[in-house]
C-alpha positions in Angstrom: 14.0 40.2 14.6 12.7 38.2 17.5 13.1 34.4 17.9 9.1 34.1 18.1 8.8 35.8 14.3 12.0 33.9 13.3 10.2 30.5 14.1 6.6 31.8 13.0 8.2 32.6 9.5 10.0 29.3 9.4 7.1 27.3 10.3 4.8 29.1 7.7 7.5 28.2 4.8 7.3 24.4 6.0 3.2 24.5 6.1 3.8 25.7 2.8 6.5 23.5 1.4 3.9 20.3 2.4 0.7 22.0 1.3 2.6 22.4 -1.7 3.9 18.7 -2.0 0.4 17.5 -0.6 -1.7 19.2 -3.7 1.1 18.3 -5.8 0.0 14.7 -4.9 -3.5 15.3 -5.4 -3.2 16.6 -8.2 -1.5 13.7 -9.8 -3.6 11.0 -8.0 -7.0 12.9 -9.3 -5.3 12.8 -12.7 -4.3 9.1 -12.3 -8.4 8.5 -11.2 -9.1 10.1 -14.1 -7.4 8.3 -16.4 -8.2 5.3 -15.3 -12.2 6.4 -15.4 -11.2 6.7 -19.6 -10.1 3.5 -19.8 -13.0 2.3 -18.0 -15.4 3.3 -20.1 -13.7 2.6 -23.5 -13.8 -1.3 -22.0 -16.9 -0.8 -21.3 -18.1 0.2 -24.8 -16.0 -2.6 -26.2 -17.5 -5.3 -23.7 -21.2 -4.0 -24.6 -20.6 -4.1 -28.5 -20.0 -7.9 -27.8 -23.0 -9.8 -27.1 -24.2 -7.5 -30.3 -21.3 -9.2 -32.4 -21.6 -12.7 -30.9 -25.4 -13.0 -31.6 -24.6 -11.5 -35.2 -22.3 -14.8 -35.5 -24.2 -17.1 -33.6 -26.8 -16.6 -36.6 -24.6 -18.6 -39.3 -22.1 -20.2 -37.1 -24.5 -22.2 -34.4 -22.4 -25.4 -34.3 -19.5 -23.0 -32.7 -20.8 -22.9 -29.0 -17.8 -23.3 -26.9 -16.5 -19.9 -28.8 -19.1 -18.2 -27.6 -18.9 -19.6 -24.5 -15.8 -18.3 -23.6 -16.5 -14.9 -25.2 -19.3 -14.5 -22.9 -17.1 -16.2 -19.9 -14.1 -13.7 -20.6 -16.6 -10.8 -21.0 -18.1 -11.3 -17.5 -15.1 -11.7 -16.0 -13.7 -8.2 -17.5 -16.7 -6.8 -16.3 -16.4 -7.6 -12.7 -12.6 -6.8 -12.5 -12.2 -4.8 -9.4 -8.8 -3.4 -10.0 -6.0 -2.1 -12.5 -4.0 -5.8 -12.6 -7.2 -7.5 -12.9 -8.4 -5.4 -15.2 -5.6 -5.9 -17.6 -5.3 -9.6 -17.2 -9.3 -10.2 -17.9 -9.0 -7.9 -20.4 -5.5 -10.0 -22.1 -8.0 -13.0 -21.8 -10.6 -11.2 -23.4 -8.8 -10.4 -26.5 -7.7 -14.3 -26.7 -11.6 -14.9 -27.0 -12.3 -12.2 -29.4 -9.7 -13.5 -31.8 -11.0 -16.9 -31.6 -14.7 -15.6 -32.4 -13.1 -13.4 -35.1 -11.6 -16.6 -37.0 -14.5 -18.3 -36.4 -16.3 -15.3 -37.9 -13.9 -15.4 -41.0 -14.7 -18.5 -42.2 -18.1 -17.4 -43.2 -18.1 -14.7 -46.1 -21.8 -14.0 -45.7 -21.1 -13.0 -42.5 -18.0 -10.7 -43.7 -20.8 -9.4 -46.0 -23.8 -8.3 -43.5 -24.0 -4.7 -43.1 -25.0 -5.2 -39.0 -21.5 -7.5 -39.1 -19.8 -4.3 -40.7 -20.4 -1.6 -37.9 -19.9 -3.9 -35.2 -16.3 -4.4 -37.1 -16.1 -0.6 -37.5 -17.0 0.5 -34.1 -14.8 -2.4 -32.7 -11.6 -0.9 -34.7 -13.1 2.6 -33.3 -13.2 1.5 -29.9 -9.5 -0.6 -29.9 -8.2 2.8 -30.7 -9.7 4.4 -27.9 -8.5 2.1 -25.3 -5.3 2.1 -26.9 -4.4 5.7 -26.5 -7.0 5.6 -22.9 -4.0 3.2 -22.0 -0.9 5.0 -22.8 -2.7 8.3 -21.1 -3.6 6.1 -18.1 0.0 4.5 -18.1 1.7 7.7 -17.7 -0.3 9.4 -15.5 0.9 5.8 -13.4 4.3 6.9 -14.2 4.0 10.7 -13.2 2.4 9.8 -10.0 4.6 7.4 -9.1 7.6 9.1 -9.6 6.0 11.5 -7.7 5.6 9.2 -4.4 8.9 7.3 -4.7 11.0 10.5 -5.0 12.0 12.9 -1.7 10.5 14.6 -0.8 7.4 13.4 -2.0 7.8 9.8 -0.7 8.7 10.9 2.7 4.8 12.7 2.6 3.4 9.9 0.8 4.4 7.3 2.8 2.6 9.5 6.0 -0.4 10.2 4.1 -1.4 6.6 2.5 -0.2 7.1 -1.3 0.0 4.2 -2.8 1.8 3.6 -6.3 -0.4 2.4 -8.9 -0.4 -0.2 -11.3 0.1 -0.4 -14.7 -2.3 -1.2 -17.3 -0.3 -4.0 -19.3 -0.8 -5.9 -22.5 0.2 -9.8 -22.3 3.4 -11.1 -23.7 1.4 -12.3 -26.8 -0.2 -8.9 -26.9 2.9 -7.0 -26.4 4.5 -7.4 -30.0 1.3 -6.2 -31.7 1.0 -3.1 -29.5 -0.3 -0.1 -31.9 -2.1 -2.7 -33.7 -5.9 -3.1 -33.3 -7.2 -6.2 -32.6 -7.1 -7.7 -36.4 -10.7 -7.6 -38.1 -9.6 -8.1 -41.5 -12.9 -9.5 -43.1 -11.6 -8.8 -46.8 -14.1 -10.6 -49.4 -10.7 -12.3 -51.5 -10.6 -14.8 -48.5 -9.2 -18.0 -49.1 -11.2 -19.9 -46.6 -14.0 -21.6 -47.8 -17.4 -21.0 -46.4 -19.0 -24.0 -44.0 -22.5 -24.4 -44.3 
């Protein structure tokens, strides 16, 4: 064999060694977008069911304004989160909010009682599920990709092409204990709290 076919054959397995790694890459980072897209519109559900719940509320719990205040604060400001981390710390805030309108919510057992009040609950519970296993499919696509990008030879090519490792979509410390749990909506008519008129 000649040099020339030697070195032709030699750089045809390296063109195919990094066109390998390089849709390797892809690959994951499209799978990573993807993921993330899930997530993205299971918050969005959940974020749209609330001005639903907080007017349902609102209509026998009036005097409680600065709950609904900072439902409607923390909504906006998971709305116009930009990326992953701010994302996931609007969102920590927006549970905080959510389970303040929720005990607000339990003190009233006509409330617990209105059918509308009852599929909000239900699609709420519906929806934290969602996100829930959105997040653990968005976390380890994370993972997978950025094992991918911090590992030779992949993070010698990453590094040339602009991969960047991702962040995780986290639950606070608070959060953290009660992961698999939905956000509690017990409304259970044998509530000890009395009603406030």
């Amino acid at each position: 064999m000649s040099a020339a076919i030697i070195i032709l054959i030699v750089v045809g397995v390296l063109a195919l060694v990094v066109g390998l790694i390089y849709n390797g890459l892809v690959r994951a980072k499209v799978r990573t977008d993807e993921a993330w897209s899930d997530i993205s519109v299971q918050l969005k559900r959940r974020y749209d069911l609330i001005p639903n719940l907080v007017n349902t509320v609102k209509g026998y719990a009036a005097h409680e304004k600065s709950v609904f205040e900072d439902v409607t604060e923390a909504r906006a400001q998971a709305l116009n989160a930009q990326t992953v981390s701010e994302a996931a710390k609007a969102d920590n805030q927006f549970q905080a909010a959510l389970k303040s309108l929720f005990a607000v919510a339990e003190a009233y057992p006509d409330l617990k009682a209105n059918q509308s009040f009852q599929q909000l609950q239900g699609e709420l519970v519906d929806t934290e599920d969602k996100i829930q296993a959105a997040r653990r499919f968005y976390n380890g696509a994370a993972r997978d990709f950025n094992v991918r990008i911090q590992t030779f030879p992949g993070k010698f090519f990453a590094n040339m092409l602009g991969f960047k490792p991702r962040d995780f979509f986290e639950v606070s410390d608070s959060e953290a204990a009660a992961v698999g749990q939905p956000v509690n909506v017990d409304f259970s008519s044998d509530s000890k709290q009395p009603a406030k008129k």
